[in-house]
C-alpha positions in Angstrom: 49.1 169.5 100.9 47.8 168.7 97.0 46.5 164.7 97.0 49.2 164.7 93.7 51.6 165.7 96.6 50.9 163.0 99.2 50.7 160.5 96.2 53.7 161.2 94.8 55.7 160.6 98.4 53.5 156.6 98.8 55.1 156.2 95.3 58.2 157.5 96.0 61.0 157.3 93.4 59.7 156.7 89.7 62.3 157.0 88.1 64.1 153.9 86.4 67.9 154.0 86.8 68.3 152.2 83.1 70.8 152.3 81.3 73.1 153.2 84.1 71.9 150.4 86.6 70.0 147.5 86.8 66.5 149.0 86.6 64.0 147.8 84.1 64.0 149.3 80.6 60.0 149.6 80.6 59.4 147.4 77.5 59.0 143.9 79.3 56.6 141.4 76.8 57.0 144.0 74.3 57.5 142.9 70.4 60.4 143.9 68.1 61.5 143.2 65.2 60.9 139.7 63.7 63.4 137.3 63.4 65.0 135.7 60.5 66.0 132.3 60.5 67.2 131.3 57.1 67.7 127.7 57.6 63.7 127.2 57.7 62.8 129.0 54.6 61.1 126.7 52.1 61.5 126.4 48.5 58.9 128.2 46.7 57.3 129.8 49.5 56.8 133.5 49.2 54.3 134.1 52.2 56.2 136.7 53.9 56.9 138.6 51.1 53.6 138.9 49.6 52.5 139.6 53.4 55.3 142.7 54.1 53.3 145.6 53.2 56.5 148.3 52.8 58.9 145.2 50.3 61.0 145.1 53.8 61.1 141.3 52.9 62.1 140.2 49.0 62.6 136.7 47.4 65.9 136.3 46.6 66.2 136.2 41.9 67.4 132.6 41.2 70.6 132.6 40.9 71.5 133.7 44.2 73.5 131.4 47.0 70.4 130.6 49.1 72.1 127.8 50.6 74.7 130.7 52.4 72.5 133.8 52.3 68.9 132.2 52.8 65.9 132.6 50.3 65.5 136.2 51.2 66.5 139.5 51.1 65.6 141.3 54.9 65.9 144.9 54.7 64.8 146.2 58.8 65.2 150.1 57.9 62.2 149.1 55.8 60.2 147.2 58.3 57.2 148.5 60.0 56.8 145.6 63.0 53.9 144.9 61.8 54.6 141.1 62.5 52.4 140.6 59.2 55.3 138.3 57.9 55.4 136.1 61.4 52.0 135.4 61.0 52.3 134.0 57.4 55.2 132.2 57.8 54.2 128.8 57.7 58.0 127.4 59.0 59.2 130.1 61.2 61.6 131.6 58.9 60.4 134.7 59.9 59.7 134.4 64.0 58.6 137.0 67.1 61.1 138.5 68.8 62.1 141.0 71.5 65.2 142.4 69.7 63.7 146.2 69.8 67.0 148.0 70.1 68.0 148.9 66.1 69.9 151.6 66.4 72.9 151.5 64.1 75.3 154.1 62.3 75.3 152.7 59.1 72.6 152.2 56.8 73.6 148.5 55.5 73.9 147.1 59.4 70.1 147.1 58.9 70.3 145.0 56.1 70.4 141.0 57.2 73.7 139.6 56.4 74.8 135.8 56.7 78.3 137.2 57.4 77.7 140.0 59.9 80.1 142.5 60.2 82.7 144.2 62.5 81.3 147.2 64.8 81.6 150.0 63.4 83.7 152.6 65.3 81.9 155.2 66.0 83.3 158.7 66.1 84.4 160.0 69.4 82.7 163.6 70.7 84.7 164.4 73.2 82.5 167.3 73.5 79.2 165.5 74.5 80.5 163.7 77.8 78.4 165.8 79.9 75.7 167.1 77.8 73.6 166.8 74.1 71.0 169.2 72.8 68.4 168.0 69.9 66.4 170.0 67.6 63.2 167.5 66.6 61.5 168.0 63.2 58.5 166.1 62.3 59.3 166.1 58.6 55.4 164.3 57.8 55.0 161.4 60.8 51.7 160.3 62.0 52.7 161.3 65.4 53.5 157.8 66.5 57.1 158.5 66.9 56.4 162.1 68.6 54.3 160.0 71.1 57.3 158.1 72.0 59.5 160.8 72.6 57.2 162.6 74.9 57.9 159.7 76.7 61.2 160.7 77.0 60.7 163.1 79.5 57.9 161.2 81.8 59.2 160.5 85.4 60.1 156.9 84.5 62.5 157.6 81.7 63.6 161.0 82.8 66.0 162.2 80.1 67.6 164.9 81.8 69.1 162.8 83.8 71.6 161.6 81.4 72.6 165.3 80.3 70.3 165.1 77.1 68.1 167.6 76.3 65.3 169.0 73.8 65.7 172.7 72.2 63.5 175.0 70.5 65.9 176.3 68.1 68.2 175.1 65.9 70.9 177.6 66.3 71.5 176.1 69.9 71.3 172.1 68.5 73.9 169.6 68.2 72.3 166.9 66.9 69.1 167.1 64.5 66.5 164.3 64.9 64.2 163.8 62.1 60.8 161.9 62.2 58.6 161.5 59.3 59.2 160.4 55.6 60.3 164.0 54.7 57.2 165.0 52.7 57.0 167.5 50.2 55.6 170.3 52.1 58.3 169.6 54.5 62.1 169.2 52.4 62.7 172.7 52.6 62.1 173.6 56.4 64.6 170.3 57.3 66.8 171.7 54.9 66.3 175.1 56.5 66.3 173.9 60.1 69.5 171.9 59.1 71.5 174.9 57.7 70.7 176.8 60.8 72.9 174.6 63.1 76.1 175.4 64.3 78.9 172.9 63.1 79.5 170.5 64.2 75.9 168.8 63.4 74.7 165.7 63.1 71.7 164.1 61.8 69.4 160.9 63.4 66.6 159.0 61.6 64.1 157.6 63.9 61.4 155.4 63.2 61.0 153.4 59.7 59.4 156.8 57.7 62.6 158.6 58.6 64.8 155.6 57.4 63.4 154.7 54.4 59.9 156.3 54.0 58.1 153.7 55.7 54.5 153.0 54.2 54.0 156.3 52.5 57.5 156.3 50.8 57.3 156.8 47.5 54.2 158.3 47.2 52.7 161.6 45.6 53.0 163.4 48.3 56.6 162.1 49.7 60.1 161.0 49.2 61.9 157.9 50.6 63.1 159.3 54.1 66.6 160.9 55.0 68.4 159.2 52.7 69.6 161.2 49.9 68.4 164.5 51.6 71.0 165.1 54.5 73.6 163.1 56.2 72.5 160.8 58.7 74.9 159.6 61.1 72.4 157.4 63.1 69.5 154.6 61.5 66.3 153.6 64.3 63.5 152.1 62.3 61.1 151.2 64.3 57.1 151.8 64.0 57.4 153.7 66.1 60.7 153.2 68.3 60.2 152.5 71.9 61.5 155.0 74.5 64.2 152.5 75.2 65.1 152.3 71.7 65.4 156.0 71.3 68.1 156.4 74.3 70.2 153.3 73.7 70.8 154.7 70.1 71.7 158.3 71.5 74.0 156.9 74.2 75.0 154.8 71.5 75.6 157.9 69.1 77.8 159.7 72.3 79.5 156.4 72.8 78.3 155.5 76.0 76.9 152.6 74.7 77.8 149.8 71.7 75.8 149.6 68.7 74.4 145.8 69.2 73.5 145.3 65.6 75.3 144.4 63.1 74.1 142.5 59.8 70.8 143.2 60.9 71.2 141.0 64.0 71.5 141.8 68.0 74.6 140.6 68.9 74.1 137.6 70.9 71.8 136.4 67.7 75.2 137.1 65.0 76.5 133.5 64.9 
């Protein structure tokens, strides 16, 4: 018998049973996005914003209600988690956190909002209660995000399990997951890989080049994402997502699980 055999039988089961049961996610200790806590900002201070490298965090133009909607405007589909900001702070305005899961289906529940809004309700697919298939385009990424979906399909995470799977071709895809922040080189094969799908399609950003171009947005060589090039109908930023981030915002897409952000806050955080 191969060692890898008799290994594999001391282990035993690898496999984590989350989201379905009470099984760890695999992202213990690990940092999301940072924290905004309004009510600490001081007057005059613009550390954080001359520290966010991507304008993911903006001084608010005088004028503007700082008393209801803080001194700044937080943008997360901009946000790399660099945690740049949390170390300049100099109050805690802008704070550590574990909040990883960002996946949303509108592109303004990544924006921070003193008055959060409702849940949005997302569209029922009747058709996706027992499986999904996902074309993958790296439309420019550094491979940080590809990393992480390889991950996917490791033992512990074991996609397959919850009926969704990676294809080769786009003709046999349902849903059309973008990574990268759409260079130039790369708008017409999306476009392409896009208009070979069978309808219905739908379209899902992940990581912060996908949502909004991310560091290289806006450059010579690239645009500012998905936006403005194809439908989206779900936002991760992230840099990159986690594995756990990346399934919570597909079950969230097939409505097996709640979008938990809203106003760019987790839930238990919207107060």
């Amino acid at each position: 018998m191969a060692l890898w055999t008799l290994f594999g039988l001391k282990r035993g089961k690898a496999t984590t049973s989350w989201p379905l049961g009470e099984s760890g996610d695999g992202q213990d200790g690990l940092l999301g996005m940072p924290r905004y806590h309004p009510e600490l900002c001081k007057e005059g201070c613009e550390a954080c914003a001359e520290a966010c490298p991507t304008a993911a965090i903006t001084v608010r133009p005088e004028g503007q209600d700082r008393n209801g909607g803080g001194m700044l405007a937080v943008d997360y589909g901009r946000c790399v988690v660099c945690q740049l900001c949390t170390e300049a702070c100099p109050t805690g305005a802008m704070a550590p956190s574990s909040d990883w899961a960002f996946g949303v289906a509108r592109r303004e529940d990544l924006v921070w909002s003193r008055e959060a809004g409702s849940r949005p309700d997302i569209p029922d697919r009747p058709g996706f209660t027992r499986s999904l298939h996902i074309r993958h385009v790296d439309a420019g990424s550094c491979n940080g995000c590809e990393s992480e979906l390889q991950a996917l399909n490791n033992p512990f995470y074991n996609l397959h399990r919850l009926g969704i799977f990676f294809t080769a071709s786009p003709r046999f895809a349902d849903l059309l997951l973008v990574t990268g922040p759409v260079t130039n080189a790369m708008l017409e094969p999306l476009r392409a890989t896009y208009d070979a799908m069978p309808e219905p399609r739908w379209v899902m950003a992940v990581g912060t080049c996908a949502v909004s171009g991310g560091v290289a947005g806006g450059s010579y060589a690239a645009g500012h994402g998905l936006e403005g090039v194809l439908p989206v109908d779900v936002w991760l930023p992230g840099c990159p997502p986690n594995p756990a981030a990346i399934m919570e915002a597909l079950l969230m897409f097939l409505n097996r699980k709640p979008q938990r952000i809203t106003g760019g806050r987790v839930a238990h955080d919207a107060r």
